[in-house]
C-alpha angles and dihedrals in degrees: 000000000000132000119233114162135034125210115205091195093066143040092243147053147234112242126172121237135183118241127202097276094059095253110126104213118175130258134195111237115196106183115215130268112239119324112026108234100172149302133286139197115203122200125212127233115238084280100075135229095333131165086269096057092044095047084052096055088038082063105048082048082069097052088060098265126136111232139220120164113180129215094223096181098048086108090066107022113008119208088015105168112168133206105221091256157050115001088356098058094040088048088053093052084043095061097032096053108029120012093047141070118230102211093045076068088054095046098043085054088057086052093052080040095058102044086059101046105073085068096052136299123338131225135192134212136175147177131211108323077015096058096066088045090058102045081044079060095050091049097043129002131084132252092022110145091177156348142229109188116183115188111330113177082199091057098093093050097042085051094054095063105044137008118238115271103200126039103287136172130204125208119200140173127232100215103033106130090204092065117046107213083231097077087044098053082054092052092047084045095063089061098211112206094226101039133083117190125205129195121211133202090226130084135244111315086014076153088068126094089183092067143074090242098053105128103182094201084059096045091049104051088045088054086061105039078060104039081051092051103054091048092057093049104044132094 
């Protein structure tokens, strides 16, 4: 990892790293606050490495966490930061859906996983597009101690194939019109050992404070079911 570029709007920095197919993308690196209690990788929604994003990873820097937040879509537009609506959106379904490769997106979060893992234990978390990343990383990837999924419309699928390997939570909205509750009923019914799935009166994004969905009670208490999370399970 170097760092490249500083950002005086925020606490951290984009650096460039190299993944495992040889492409360097960048990724925003936020250092902890204080005492160091672990590392976390922190996956962005379809809409790429935004404010929001970066203001995320700034505040789990504060909470003592190490952070790494991947552009996943650099390869194929790099820089891309969307607005929630009109040619942005449909740019950022575009590249989600079409242009890129979902499991580039998991391997590049075992690189970010890996980089993290020699200094203590190592979290994800994700949002939107990211959410599915993170219970995929529950599911799949090393050196995972645990997981904060918000909102991943991939979850239900993800979570027919395998059961989580490491502790995860899911946070859903009810009436979020991407994600049938349906499928998340289907997800709670397995009853995974390891996971824990909350239900939220709020829509999709309900994180953001950036969209119309944001619903700040329900961001709030998901922030500490997952703050929570990470400091039972770390060293």
């Amino acid at each position: 990892m170097n760092g490249n570029e500083n950002n005086a709007a925020q606490a951290g920095e984009t650096i460039r790293m190299t993944m495992r197919d040889g492409a360097e993308i960048a990724v925003y690196h936020a250092k902890p606050n204080g005492e160091r209690r672990g590392g976390v990788v922190l996956l962005q929604e379809i809409f790429g490495v935004t404010d929001h994003i970066r203001e995320m990873a700034d505040d789990f820097a504060s909470e003592g966490y190490e952070v790494l937040s991947p552009a996943l879509f650099d390869r194929e537009h790099p820089g891309f930061e969307a607005s929630y609506t009109g040619p942005d959106f449909e740019r950022a379904v575009e590249l989600a859906r079409k242009l890129h490769p979902f499991d580039l997106s998991v391997a590049d979060t075992q690189t970010c996983i890996d980089a993290l893992a020699a200094e203590g234990p190592v979290f994800v978390i994700g949002y939107c597009y990211g959410g599915s990343l993170a219970w995929a990383a529950a599911t799949k990837l090393d050196r995972v101690a645990a997981a904060s999924a918000y909102y991943g419309s991939m979850v239900p699928q993800i979570a027919a194939e395998a059961a989580p390997r490491v502790p995860v939570i899911a946070h859903f909205g009810r009436f979020d019109h991407g994600i049938p509750m349906e499928g998340v009923e289907a997800v709670i019914a397995k009853d995974f050992p390891l996971a824990e799935i909350y239900v939220y009166e709020a829509g999709h994004g309900f994180n953001s404070d950036r969209r119309k969905d944001y619903h700040e009670p329900s961001a709030d208490l998901a922030r500490e079911r997952t703050l929570a999370l990470f400091r039972a399970n770390g060293s």
